[in-house]
C-alpha positions, 0 to 999 in steps of 0.5 A, a space after each residue: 467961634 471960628 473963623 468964615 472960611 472965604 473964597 470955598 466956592 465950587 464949581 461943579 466941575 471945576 475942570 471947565 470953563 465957565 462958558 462952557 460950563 453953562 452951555 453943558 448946565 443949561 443943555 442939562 437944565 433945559 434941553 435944545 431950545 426950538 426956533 419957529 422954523 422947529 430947528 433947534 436954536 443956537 445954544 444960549 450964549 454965556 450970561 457972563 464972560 468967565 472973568 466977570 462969573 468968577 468975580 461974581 463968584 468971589 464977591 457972593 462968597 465974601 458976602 456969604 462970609 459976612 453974613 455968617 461973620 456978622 451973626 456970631 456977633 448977634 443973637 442970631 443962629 448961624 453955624 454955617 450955610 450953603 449957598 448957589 446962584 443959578 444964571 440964565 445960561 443956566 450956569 451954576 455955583 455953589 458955595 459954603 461958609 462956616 461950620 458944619 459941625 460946630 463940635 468937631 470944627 468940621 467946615 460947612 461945604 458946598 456940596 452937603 445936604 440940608 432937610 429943606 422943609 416946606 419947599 419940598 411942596 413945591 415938588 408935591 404940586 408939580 406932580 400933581 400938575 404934571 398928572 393933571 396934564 395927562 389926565 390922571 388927576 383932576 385938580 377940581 375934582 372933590 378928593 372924595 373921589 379917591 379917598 372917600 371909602 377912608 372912614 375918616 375922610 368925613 371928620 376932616 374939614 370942609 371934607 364935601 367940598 375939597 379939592 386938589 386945588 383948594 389943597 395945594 393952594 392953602 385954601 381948604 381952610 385947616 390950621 396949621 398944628 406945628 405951630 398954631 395947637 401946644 397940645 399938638 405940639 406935646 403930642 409930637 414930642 412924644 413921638 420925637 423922644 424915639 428917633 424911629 418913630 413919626 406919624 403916618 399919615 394918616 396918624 398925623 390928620 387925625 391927631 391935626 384936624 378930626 373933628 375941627 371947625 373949619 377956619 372958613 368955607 373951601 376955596 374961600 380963604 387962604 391959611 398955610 397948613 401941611 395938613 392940606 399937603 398930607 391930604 393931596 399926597 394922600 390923594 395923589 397915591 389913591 388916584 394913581 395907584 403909585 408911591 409918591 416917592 416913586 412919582 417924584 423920582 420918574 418925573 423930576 429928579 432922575 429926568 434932570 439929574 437932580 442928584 443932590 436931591 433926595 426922598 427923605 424916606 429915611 433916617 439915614 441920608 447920606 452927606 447930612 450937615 449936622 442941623 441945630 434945632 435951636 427953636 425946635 427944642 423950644 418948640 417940640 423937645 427936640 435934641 439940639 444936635 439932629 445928626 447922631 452917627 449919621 442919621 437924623 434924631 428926627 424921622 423925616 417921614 413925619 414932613 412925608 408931602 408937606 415937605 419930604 426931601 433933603 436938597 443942596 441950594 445947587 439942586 434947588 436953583 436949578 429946580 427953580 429955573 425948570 419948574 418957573 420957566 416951564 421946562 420941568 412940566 410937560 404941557 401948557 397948562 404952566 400957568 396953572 402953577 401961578 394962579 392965586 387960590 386966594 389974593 393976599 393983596 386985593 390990590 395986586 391980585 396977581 400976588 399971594 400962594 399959587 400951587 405950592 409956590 409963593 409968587 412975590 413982587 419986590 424991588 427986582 420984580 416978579 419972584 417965584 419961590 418958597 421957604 422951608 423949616 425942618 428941625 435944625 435947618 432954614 431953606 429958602 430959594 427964589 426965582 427972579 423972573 425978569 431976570 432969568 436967575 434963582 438964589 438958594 441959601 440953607 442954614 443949618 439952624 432952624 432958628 436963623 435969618 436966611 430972609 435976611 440974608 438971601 436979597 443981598 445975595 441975590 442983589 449981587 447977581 442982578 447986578 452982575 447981570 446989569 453990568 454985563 447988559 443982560 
């Protein structure tokens, strides 16, 4: 293997200085804060001096690298990553490590896209928020009041009682067939020998749940399934009368100029890493290599609501500031998007799954994020909320760490922080 690549990281314009380069990322991010007089406030001062974000900068890039440095010598996965911090000006850097394309010896670099699988939930809830707010949705409502003229909508699960809560909150009671039925997984093998073919969905419900004993009644227990993503975005188009792609774009990527992220719509997405499917061969009989001539052996419309984007850990930070901190989302129903739909812990019933956002407690306090696996490719991003930052790593392996290695990253920012007095 060759060797880690140290000191590659980016700033996304490297013309500006650091200080200044947070006020303008900020002012993207966030918009003008209001005092309580209504007069716009006083822009947010840098989080750190310029000298103290570059040697931030340097120290997570030397992490990085010997986090990939360490793997080569494992049996662990780990080609080459990229990687971002976002700080609380809103300040953004963006790194790399490793390779992109282990063949060719082509450098992983910061500015690369990776599928980044189940966080794509977290953009399929806030919309559904967002059209809660406005009236367009009701996320209490039985989704039989949108999809009950489908003839199947009576074979599906807890079909009677279902509601958009229940299925962005993991709590309308389906397996989850990826991992949890081999015969579903045989099934799925078939449609990936043809790199054009995926499961609509409504293929993939019927293939997944028809006719499935529910695991327990609505709303009464909590189990992770993309069938309950397919459903909601199944919901969210009869309710609307609009593609879910076309939402997700008018009112969250293009708004925020979340340009690094991308509808996974299509085979050929452009500024793919080259992904590793090591488990998903294993899993699903897929080709180790997922990008052949530029586009991806594996559609990703077969994830569609339960995932559905290709994204940069950059993006990912920065969606992660907005969408924790209420900026993305119109209104104040906020709190929404963190109630629990069924505690993990009965002794800290503030911890479990809220609406498409895993809310944890850990050494830094109160986390808000999610974690994703597409075939060849690990993401995961966090929100540290005590401390106003995020963290995002993608890994192109689906059989990676990035668990591991995310809480020592994001150590060195707190950190950095704490030392600054902030």
């Amino acid at each position: 293997m060759p060797e880690a690549q140290p000191g590659r990281f980016l700033l996304r314009q490297a013309e500006m200085s650091l200080a200044g380069l947070g006020l303008v990322l900020a002012a993207m991010a966030c918009g003008p804060a209001a005092d309580s007089t209504g007069d716009a406030a006083a822009e947010p001062q840098p989080s750190l001096s310029p000298q103290a974000a570059a040697a931030l900068g340097e120290r997570f890039q030397a992490e990085l690298d010997a986090a990939w440095a360490q793997a080569q010598d494992t049996d662990e996965n780990f080609p080459g990553a990229t990687a971002a911090f976002i700080l609380p000006d809103g300040s953004v850097q963006g790194f790399a490590t490793g390779e992109s394309d282990m063949d060719d010896d082509v450098p992983m670099t910061p500015d690369l896209r990776m599928p980044s699988g189940s966080i794509g939930k977290t953009y399929v809830a806030a919309v559904a928020l967002q059209l809660a707010m406005t009236g367009e949705v009701d996320l209490d409502t039985p989704v039989s009041t949108w999809l009950g003229d489908e003839e199947w909508l009576s074979r599906v699960p807890n079909h009677a009682d279902l509601t958009l809560r229940n299925l962005l909150s993991h709590t309308a009671g389906m397996i989850q067939p990826y991992f949890e039925d081999p015969d579903f997984a045989a099934r799925l093998a078939e449609f990936f020998s043809d790199p054009d073919a995926y499961m609509t969905p409504e293929q993939f419900i019927a293939e997944a749940v028809l006719d499935a004993e529910p695991l327990f009644p609505a709303g009464e227990g909590y189990h992770y399934s993309d069938v309950h993503y397919t459903l909601a975005g199944l919901a969210i188009e009869a309710a609307t009368g609009r593609d879910y792609y076309d939402l997700l774009d008018e009112m969250f990527l293009d708004p925020f100029g979340l340009d690094l992220t991308l509808p996974a719509d299509r085979r050929d997405l452009p500024g793919l890493s080259q992904g590793y499917a090591h488990a998903s061969v294993r899993l699903f009989d897929t080709p180790l290599e997922i990008v052949v001539d530029g586009q991806l052996v594996v559609h990703p419309l077969q994830e569609w609501t339960g995932g559905g984007v290709v994204n940069n850990p950059q993006a990912l930070v920065r969606w992660a500031k907005l969408l924790y901190e209420g900026d993305a989302i119109e209104g104040d129903d906020l709190p929404d998007l963190f109630r629990i739909g069924f505690p993990t812990d009965d002794s800290k019933p503030h911890l479990g799954y809220g609406l498409g956002v895993a809310v944890a407690e850990g050494e830094h306090g109160l986390t808000y994020g999610h974690g994703g696996f597409f075939p060849g490719y690990n993401s995961l991003v966090t929100y540290y909320a005590d401390h106003g930052v995020a963290v995002a790593i993608q890994i192109n392996s689906d059989d990676s760490r990035m668990g591991d290695h995310l809480p020592k990253l994001a150590d060195l920012v707190i950190e950095a922080l704490a030392s600054a007095g902030q």
